[in-house]
VEXLOVO-826312 format. One record per residue: residue in three letters; residue number from 1; x negated, y, z of N, C-alpha, C in turn. Coordinates in steps of 0.02 Angstrom, whole numbers, plus 32768, in hexadecimal, padded with zeros to 4 digits. Example, Ala and Ser with C-alpha at 12.3 -4.5 7.8 and 13.67 -1.06 7.14 Angstrom:
! VEXLOVO-826312
ALA/1/7D6C/7EE4/8186/7D99/7F1F/8186/7D6C/7F5B/8186;
SER/2/7D7E/7F90/8162/7D54/7FCB/8165/7D7B/8002/818A;
//
This chain:
! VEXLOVO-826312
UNK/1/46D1/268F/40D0/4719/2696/40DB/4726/26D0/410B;
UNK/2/4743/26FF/4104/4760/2745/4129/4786/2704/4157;
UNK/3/4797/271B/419F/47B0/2719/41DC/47E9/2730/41DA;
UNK/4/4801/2751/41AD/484C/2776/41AA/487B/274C/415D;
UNK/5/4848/2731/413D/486F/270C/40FE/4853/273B/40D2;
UNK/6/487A/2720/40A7/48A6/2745/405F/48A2/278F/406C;
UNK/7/4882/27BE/403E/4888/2810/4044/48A3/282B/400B;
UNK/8/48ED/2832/4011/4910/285D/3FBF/4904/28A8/3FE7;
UNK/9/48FB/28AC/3FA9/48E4/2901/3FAB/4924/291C/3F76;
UNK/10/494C/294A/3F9E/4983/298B/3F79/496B/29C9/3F7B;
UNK/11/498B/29E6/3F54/496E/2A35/3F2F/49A7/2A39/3F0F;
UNK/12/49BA/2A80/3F28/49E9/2AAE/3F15/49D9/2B0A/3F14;
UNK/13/49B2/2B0F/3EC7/4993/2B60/3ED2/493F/2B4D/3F05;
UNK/14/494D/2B87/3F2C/491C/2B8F/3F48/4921/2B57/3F91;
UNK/15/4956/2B32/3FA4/4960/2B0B/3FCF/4947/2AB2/3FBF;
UNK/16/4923/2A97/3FF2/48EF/2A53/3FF5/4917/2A43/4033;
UNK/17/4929/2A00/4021/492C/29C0/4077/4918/298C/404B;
UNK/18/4900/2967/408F/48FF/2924/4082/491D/28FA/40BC;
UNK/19/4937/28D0/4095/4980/289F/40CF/4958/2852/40BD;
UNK/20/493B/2831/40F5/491A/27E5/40FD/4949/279C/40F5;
UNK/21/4919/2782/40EE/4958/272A/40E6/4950/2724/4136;
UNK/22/492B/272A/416B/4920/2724/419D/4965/2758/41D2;
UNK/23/499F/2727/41EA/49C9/274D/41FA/4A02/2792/41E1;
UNK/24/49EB/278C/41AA/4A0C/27AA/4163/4A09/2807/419F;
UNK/25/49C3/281F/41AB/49BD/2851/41D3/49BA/2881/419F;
UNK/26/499D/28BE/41BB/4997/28FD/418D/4949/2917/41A4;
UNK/27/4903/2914/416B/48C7/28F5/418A/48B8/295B/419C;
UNK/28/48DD/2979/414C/48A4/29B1/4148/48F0/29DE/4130;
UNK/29/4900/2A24/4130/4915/2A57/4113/4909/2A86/4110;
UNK/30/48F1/2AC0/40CA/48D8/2AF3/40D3/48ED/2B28/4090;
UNK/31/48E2/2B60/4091/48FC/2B84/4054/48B9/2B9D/4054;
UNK/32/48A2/2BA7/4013/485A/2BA9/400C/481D/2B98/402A;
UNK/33/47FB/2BBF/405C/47CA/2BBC/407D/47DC/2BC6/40D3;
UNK/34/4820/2BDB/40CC/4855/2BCE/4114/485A/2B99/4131;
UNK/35/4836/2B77/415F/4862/2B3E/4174/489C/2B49/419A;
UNK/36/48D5/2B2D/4187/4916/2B35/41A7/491E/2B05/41F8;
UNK/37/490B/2AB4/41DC/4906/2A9B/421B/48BB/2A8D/4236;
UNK/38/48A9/2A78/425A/4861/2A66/4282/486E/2A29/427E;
UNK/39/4857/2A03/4244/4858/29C1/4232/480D/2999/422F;
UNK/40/4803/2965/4219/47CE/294C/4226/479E/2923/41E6;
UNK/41/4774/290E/41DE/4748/28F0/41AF/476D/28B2/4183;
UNK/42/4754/28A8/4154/476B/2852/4137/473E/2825/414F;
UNK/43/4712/2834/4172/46E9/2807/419E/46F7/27F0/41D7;
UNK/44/473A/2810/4208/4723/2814/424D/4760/27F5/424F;
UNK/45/4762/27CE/4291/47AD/27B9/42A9/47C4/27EF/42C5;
UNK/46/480A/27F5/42BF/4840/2822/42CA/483A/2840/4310;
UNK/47/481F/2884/431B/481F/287C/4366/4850/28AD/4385;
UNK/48/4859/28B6/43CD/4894/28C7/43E6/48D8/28D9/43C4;
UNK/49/48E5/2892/4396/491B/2898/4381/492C/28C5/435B;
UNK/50/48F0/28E5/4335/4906/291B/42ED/491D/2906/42C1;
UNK/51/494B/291D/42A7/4984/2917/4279/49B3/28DE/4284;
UNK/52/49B1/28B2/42B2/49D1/2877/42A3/4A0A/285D/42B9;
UNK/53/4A32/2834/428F/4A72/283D/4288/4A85/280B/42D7;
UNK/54/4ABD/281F/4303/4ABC/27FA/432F/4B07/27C8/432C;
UNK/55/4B23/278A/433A/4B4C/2759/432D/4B4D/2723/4349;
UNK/56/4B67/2707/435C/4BB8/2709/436C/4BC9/2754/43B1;
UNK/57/4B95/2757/43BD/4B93/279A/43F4/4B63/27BD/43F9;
UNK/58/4B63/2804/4408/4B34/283D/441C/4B22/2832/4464;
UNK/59/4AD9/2855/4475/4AC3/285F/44B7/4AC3/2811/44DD;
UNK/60/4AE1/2825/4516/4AD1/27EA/4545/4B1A/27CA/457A;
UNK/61/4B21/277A/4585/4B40/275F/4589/4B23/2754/45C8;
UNK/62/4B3E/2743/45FE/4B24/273E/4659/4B2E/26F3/465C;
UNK/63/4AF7/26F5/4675/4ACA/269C/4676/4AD1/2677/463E;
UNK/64/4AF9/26A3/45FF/4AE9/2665/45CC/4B52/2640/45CF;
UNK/65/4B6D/2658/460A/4B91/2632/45FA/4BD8/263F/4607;
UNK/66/4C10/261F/45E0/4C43/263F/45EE/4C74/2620/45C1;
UNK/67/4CCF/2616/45C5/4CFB/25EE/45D8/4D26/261A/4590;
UNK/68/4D34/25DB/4569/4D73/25F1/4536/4D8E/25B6/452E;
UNK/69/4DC9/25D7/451E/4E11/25A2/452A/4E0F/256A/4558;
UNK/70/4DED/2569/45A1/4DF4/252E/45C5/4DA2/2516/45BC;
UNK/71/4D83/252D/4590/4D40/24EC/4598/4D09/2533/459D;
UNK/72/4CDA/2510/45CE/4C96/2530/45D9/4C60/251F/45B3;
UNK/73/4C48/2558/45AA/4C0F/2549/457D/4BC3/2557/4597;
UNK/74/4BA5/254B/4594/4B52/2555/459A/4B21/2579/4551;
UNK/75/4B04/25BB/455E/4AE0/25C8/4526/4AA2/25CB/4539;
UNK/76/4A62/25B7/451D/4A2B/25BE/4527/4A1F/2619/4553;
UNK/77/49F0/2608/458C/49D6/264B/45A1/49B0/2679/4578;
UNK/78/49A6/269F/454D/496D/26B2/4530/4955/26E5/454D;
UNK/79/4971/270F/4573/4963/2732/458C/4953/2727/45E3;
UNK/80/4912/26F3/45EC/491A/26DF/4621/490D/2712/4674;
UNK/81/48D8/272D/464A/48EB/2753/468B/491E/2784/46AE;
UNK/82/4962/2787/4697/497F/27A3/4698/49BA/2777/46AD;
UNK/83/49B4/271F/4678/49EA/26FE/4679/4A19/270D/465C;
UNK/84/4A0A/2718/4638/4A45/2738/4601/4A40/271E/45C1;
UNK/85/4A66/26F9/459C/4A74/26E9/455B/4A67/2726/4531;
UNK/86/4A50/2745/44EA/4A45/2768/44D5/4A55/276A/448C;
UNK/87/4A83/27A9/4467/4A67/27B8/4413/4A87/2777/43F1;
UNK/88/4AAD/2742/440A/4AD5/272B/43D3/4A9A/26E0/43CC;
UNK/89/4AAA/26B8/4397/4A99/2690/4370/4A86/2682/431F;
UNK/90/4A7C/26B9/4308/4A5D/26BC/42CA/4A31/26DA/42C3;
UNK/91/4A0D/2706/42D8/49EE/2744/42E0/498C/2714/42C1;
UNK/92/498C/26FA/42B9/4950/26B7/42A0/4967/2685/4283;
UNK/93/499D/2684/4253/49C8/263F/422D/49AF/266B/41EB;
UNK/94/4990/2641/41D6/49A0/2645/417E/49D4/264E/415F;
UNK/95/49E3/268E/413C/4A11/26B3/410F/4A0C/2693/40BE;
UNK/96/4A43/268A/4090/4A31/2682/404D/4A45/26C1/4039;
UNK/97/4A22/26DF/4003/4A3F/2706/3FCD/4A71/26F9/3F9E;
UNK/98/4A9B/270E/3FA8/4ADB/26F0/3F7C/4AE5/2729/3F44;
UNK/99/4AE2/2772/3F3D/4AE2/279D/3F19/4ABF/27D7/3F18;
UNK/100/4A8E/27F3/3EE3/4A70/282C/3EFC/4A74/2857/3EB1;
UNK/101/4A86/2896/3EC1/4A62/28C8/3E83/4A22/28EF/3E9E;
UNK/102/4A18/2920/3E6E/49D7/2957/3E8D/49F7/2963/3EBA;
UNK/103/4A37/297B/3EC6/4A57/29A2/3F14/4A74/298D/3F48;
UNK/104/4A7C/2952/3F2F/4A91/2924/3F6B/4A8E/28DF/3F64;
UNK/105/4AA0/28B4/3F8E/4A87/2866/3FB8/4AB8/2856/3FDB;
UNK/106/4AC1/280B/3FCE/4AF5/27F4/4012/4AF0/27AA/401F;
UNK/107/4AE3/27A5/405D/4ACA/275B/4072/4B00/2741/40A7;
UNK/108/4AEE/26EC/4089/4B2B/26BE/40C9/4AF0/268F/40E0;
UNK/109/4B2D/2672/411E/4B16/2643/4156/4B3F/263E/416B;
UNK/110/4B2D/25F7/4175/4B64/25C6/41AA/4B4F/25BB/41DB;
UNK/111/4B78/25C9/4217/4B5F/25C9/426F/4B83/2588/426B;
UNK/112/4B4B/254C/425D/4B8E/24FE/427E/4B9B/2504/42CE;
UNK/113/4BB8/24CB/42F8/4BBB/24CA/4325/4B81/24B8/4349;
UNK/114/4B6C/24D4/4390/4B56/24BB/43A7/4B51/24CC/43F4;
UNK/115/4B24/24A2/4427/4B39/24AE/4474/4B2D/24F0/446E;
UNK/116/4B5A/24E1/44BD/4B73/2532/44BF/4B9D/2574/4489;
UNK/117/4BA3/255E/445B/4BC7/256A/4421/4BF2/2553/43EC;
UNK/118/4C12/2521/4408/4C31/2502/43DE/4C58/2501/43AE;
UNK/119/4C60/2543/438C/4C82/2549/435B/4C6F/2553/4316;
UNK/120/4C8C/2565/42E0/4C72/2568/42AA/4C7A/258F/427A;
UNK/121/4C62/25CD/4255/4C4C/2612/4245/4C45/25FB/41F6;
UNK/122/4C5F/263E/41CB/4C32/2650/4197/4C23/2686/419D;
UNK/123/4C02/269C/4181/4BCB/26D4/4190/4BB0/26F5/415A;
UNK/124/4BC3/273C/4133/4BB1/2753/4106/4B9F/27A9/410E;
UNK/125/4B6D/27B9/4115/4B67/27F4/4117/4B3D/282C/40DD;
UNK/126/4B5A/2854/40D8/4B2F/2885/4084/4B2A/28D0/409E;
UNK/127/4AF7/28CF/4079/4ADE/291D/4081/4ADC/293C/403F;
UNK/128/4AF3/296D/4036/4ADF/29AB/3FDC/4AD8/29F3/4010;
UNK/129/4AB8/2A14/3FCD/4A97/2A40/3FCE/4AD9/2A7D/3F8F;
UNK/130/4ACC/2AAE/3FB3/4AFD/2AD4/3F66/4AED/2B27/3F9F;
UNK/131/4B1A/2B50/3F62/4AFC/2B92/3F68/4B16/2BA0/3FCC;
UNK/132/4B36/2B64/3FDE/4B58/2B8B/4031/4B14/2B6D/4048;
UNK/133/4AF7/2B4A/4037/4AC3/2B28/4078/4AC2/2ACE/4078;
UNK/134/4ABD/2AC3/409D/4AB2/2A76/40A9/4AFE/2A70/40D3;
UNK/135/4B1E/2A32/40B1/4B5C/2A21/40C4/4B3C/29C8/40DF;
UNK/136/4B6F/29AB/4116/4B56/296D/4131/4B93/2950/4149;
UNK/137/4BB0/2910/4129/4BE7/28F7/4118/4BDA/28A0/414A;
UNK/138/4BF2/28A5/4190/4C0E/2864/41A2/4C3F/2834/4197;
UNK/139/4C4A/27F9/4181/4C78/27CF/4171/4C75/2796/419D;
UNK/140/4CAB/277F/41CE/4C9D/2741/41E7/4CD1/2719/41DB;
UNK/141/4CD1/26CD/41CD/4D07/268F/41CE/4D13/266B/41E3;
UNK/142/4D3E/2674/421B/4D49/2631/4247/4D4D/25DD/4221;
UNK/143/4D34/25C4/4214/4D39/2595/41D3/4D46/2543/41F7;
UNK/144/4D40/253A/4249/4D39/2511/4269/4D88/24EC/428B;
UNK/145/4D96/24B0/42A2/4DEA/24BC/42B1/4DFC/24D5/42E1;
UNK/146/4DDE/250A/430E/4DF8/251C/434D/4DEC/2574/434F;
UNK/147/4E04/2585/4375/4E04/25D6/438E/4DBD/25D4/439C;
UNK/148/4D90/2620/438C/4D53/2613/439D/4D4A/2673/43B7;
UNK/149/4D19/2680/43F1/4D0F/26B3/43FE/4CEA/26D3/43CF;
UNK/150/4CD0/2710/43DA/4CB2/273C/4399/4CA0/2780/43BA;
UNK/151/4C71/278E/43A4/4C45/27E2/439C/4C02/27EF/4375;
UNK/152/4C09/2824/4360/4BD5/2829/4338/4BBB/287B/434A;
UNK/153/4B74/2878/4340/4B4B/28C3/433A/4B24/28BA/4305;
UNK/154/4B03/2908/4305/4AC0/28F8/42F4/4A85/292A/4308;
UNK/155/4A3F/292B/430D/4A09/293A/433D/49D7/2969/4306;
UNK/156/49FF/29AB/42FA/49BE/29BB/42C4/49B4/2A09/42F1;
UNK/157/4971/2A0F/42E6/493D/2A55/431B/4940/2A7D/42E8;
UNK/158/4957/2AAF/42F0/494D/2AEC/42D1/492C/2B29/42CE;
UNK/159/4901/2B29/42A1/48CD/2B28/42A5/48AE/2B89/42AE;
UNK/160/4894/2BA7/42EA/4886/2BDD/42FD/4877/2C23/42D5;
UNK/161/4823/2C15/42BD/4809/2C23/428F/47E4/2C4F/42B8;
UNK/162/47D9/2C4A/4306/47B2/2C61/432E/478C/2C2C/4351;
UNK/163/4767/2C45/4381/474C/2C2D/43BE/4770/2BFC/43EE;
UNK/164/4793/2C2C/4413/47DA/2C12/443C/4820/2C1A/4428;
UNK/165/4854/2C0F/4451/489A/2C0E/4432/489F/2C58/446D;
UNK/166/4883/2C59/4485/48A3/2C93/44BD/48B5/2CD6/44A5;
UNK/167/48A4/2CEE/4484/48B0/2D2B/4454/48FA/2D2D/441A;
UNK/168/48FB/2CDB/4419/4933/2CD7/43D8/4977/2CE0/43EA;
UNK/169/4997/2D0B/43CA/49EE/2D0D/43D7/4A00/2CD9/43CF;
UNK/170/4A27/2CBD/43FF/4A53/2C8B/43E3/4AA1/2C9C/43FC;
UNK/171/4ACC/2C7F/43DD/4B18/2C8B/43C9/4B2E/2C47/43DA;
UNK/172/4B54/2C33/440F/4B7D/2BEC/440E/4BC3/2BF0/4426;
UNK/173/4C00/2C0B/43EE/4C2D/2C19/4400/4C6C/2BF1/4420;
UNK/174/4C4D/2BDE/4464/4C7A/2BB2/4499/4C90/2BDB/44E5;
UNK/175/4CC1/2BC0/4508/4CD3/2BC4/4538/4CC3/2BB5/457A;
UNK/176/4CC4/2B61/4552/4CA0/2B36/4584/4C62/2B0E/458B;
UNK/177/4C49/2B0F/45CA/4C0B/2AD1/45AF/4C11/2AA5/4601;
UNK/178/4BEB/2A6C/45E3/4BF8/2A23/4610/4BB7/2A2D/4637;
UNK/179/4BBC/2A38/4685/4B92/2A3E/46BA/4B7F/29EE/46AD;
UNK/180/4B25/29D5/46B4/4B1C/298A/46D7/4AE9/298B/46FA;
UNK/181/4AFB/2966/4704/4AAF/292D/4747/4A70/292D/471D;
UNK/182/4A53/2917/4747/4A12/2905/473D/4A01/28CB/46FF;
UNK/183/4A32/28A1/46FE/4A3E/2881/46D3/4A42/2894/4686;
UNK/184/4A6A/28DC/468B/4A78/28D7/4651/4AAB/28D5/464B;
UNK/185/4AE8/28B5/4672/4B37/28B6/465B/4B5F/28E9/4684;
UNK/186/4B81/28EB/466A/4BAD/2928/4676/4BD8/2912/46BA;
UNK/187/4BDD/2946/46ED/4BF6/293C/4734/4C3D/2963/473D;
UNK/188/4C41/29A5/4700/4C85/29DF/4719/4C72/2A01/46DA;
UNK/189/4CA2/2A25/46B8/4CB3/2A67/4687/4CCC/2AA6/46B7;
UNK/190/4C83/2AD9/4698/4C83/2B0F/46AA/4C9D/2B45/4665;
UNK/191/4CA7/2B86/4677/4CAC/2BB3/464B/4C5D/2BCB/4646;
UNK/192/4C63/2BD7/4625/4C0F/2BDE/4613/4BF7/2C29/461B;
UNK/193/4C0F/2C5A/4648/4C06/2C8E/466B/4BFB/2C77/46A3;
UNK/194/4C1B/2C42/46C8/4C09/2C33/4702/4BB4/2C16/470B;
UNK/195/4BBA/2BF1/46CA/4B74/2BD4/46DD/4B2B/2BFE/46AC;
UNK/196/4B2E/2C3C/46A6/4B11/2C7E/468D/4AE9/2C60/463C;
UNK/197/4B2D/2C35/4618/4B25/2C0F/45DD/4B43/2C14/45A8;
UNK/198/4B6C/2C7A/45AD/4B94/2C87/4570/4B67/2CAE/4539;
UNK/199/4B5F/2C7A/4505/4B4F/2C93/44CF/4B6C/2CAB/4493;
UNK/200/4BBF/2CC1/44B3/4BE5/2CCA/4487/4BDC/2D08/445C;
UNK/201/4BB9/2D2F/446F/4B98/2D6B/4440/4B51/2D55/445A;
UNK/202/4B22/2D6A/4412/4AF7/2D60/43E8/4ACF/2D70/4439;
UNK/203/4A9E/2D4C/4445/4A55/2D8B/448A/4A20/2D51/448B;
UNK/204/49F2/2D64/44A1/49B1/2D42/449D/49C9/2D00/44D4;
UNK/205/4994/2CCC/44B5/4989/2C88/44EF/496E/2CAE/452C;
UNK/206/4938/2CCB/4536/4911/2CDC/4565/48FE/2CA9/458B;
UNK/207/48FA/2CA9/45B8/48D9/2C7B/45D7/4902/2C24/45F7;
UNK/208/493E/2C3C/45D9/497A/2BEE/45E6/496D/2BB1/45D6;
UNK/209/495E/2B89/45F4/494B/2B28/45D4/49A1/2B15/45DA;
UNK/210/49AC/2B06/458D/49DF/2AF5/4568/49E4/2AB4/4564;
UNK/211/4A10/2A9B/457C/4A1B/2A32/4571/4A4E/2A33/4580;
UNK/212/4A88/2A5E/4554/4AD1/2A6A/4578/4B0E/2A42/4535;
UNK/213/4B49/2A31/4544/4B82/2A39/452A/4BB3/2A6A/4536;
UNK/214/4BA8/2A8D/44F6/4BDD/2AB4/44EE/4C22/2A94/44C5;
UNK/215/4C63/2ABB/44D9/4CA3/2A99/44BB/4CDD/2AE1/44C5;
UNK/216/4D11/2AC7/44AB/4D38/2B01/44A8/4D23/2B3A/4475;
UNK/217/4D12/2B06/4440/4CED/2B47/4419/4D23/2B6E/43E3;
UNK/218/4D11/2BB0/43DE/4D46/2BD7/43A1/4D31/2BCF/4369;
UNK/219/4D69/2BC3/4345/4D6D/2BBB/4313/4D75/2BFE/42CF;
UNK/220/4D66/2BD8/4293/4D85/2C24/4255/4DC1/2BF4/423F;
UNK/221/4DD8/2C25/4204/4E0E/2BFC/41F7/4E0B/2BD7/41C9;
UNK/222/4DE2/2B9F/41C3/4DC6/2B6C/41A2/4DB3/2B3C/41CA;
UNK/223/4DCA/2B45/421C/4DB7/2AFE/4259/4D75/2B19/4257;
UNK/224/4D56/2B26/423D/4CF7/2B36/425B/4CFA/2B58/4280;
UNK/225/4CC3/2B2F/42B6/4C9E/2B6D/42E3/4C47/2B64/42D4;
UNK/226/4C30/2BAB/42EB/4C00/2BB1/42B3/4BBE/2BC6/42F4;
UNK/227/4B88/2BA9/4303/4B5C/2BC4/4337/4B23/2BE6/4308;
UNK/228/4B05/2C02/433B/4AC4/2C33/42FD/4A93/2C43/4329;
UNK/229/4A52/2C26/4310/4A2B/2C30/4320/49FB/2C46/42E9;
UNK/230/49CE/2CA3/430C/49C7/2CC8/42DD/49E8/2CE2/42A4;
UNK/231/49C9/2CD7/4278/4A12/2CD7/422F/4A1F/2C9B/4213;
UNK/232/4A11/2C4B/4235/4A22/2C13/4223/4A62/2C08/423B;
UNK/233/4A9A/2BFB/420C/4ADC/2BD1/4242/4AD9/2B99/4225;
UNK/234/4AFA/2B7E/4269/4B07/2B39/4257/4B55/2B2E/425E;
UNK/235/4B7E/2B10/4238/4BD5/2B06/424B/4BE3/2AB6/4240;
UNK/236/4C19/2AB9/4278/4C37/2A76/427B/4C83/2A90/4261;
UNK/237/4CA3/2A42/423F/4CE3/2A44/4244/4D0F/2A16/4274;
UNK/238/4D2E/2A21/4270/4D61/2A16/42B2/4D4E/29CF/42D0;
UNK/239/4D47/29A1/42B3/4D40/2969/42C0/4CF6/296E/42F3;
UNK/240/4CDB/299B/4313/4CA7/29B9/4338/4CB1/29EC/4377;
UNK/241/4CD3/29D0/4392/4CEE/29F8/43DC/4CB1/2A02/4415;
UNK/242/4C68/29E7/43F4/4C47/2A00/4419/4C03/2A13/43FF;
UNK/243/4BDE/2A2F/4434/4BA2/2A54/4402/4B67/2A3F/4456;
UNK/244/4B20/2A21/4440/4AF4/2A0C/4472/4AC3/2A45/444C;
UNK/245/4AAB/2A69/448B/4A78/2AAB/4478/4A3E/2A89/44AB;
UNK/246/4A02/2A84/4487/49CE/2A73/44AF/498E/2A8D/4499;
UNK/247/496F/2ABB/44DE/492E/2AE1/44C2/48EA/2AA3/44BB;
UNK/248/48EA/2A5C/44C0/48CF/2A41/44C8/488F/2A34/44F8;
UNK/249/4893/2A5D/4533/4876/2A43/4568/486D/2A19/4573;
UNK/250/4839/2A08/4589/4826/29C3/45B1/4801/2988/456F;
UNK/251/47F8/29B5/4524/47FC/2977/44EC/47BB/29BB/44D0;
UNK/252/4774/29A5/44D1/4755/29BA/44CA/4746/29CE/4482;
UNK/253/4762/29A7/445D/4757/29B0/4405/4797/29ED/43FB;
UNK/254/47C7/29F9/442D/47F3/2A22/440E/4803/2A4F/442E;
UNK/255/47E1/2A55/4479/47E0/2A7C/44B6/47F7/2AD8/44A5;
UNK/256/4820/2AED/44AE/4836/2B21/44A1/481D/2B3C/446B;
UNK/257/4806/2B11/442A/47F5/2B27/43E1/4830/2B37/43C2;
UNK/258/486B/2B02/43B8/48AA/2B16/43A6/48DA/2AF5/43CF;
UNK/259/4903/2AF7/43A0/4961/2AFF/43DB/4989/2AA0/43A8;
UNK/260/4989/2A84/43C3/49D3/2A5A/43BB/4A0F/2A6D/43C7;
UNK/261/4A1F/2A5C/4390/4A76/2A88/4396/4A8B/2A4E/4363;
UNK/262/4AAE/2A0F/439E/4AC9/29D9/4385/4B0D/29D2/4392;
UNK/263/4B36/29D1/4348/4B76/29C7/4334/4B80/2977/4364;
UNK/264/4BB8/297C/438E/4BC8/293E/43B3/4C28/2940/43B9;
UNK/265/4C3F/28F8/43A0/4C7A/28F9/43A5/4C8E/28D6/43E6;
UNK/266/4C69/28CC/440A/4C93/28D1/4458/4C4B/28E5/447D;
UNK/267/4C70/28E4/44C1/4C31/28F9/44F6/4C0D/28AD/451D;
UNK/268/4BD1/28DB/453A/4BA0/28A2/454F/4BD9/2894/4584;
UNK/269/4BA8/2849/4576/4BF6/2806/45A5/4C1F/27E8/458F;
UNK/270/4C32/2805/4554/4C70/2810/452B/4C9A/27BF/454B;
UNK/271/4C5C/278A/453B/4C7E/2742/4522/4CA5/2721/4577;
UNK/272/4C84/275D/45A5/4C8E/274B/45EE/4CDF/2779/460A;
UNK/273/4CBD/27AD/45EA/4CF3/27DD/45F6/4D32/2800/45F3;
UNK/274/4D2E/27E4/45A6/4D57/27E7/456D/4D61/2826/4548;
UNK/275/4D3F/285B/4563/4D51/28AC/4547/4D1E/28A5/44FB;
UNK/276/4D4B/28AC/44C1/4D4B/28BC/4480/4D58/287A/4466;
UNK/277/4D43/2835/4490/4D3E/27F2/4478/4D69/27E3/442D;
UNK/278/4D58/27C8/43F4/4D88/27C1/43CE/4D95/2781/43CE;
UNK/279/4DCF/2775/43DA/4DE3/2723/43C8/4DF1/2712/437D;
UNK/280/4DBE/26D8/4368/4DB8/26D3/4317/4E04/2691/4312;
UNK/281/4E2B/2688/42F7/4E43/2656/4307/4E3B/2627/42AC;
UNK/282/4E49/25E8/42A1/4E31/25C1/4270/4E48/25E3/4239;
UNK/283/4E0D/25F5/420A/4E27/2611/41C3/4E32/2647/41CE;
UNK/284/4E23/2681/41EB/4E34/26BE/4202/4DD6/26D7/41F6;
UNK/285/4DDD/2720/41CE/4D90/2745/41C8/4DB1/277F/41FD;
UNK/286/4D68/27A5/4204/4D69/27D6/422D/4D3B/2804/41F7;
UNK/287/4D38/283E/41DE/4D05/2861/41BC/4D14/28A8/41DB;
UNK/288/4CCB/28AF/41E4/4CC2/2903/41F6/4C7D/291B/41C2;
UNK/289/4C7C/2970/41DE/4C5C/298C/41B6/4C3D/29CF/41E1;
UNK/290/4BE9/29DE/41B9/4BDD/29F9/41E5/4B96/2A23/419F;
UNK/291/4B7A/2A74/41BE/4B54/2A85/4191/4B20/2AA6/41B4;
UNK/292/4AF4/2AC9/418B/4ACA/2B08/4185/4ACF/2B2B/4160;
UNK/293/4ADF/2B6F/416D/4AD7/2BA7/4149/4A98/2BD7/414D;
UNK/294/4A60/2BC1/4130/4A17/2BE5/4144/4A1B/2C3C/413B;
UNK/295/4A4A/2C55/412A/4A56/2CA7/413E/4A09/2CD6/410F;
//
């Protein structure tokens, strides 16, 4: 039994992914002999969070815990040394395949209730392949009888095709990015000249350890904003007000090999903080959208 599930494999031309029943993630993408992301085996469990889809929230939640409409909740620590709740609740739930061609796939799940989460989700997410690149389609459903909080990312490394990332241009067309603690959560919004973190024209990483939120990002006139690393972009649509750039320090399998550049619809804290928070209310979806353009 693969550790990740189910492996559908899409092909479009010279373009290969494969998207798992394991968290309905994104395992592998590549255009020929290119790998696009720095993905991982059908053998191995998922590690530092490559490709994988994150829900009911991105990043990290402080101690796990935090207050909607009047009631407190408790979420498991997973991130204990830090104390920090982490990456949502599906990210290891079994996905079904509900539709697939050669070019694309699209899988559901139901988040029932449970502690610390008490609300109740549908959950459908698809990926295709076509001549723009890999397109990646979120759907969520408040399906439960009460107002329920909400965020979603997702965690895919993109993939170098060097040694280090220090040499690679990267492009992240924002304003702002969210100063944090040690923790991990965000303390103040800086302009990102202040904190020597504008990548708004194209220049090498060099020597910068990246574990930032960027926001305030520009847009074309289609709501996308579009980051680039090397000649890979990646674009969000609007429903994506933020962008997590991480050279992966400190994570030895991914240690400045490549770059995370994770589509996030609110910021770390979000469920504490409330900045991007979406309130799902009963019978109400939320869908966003997000790509690669391998260049």
């Amino acid at each position: 039994m693969n550790p990740s599930g189910e492996q559908v494999e899409l092909a479009f031309g010279e373009q290969r992914a494969v998207v798992v029943g394991v968290g309905a993630g994104l395992r592998t993408y590549a255009v020929g002999e290119r790998p696009i992301l720095d993905g991982y085996g059908a053998g191995e469990l998922c590690p530092s969070g490559r490709g994988q889809l994150l829900v009911p929230w991105p990043n990290r939640i402080e101690d796990g815990r935090y207050e909607f409409d009047g009631r407190s909740n408790q979420l498991p620590l997973n991130e204990p040394e830090r104390r920090n709740a982490i990456h949502g609740l599906v990210r290891w739930s079994h996905w079904s395949v509900v539709d697939r061609a050669a070019e694309r796939v699209a899988l559901e799940h139901v988040l029932y209730p449970q502690p610390g989460y008490p609300f109740a989700l549908e959950l459908r997410a698809e990926y295709s392949l076509s001549a723009e690149g890999l397109v990646v389609r979120i759907e969520a459903t408040n399906v439960g009888p009460e107002a329920a909080p909400f965020g979603a990312g997702w965690h895919p490394y993109l993939a170098v095709g060097g040694d280090v990332v220090d040499g690679v241009e990267l492009r992240v067309p924002a304003a702002t990015v969210l100063v944090t603690d040690e923790r991990g959560l965000p303390v103040r919004r800086a302009a990102v000249a202040e904190e020597g973190l504008d990548f708004c024209e194209a220049r090498p990483i060099g020597p910068a350890r990246l574990d930032h939120c960027f926001t305030d990002l520009e847009r074309d006139e289609r709501g996308r904003a579009a980051a680039r690393m090397g000649t890979t972009t990646l674009w969000v649509d609007e429903s994506f007000p933020y962008l997590m750039v991480f050279t992966g320090d400190g994570l030895p399998d991914v240690e400045r090999r490549s770059v995370a550049v994770e589509p996030m619809t609110c910021a770390q804290n979000a469920f504490r903080s409330g900045e991007g928070l979406i309130r799902l209310d009963p019978g109400q979806a939320h869908v966003g959208r997000w790509g690669i353009s391998p260049g």
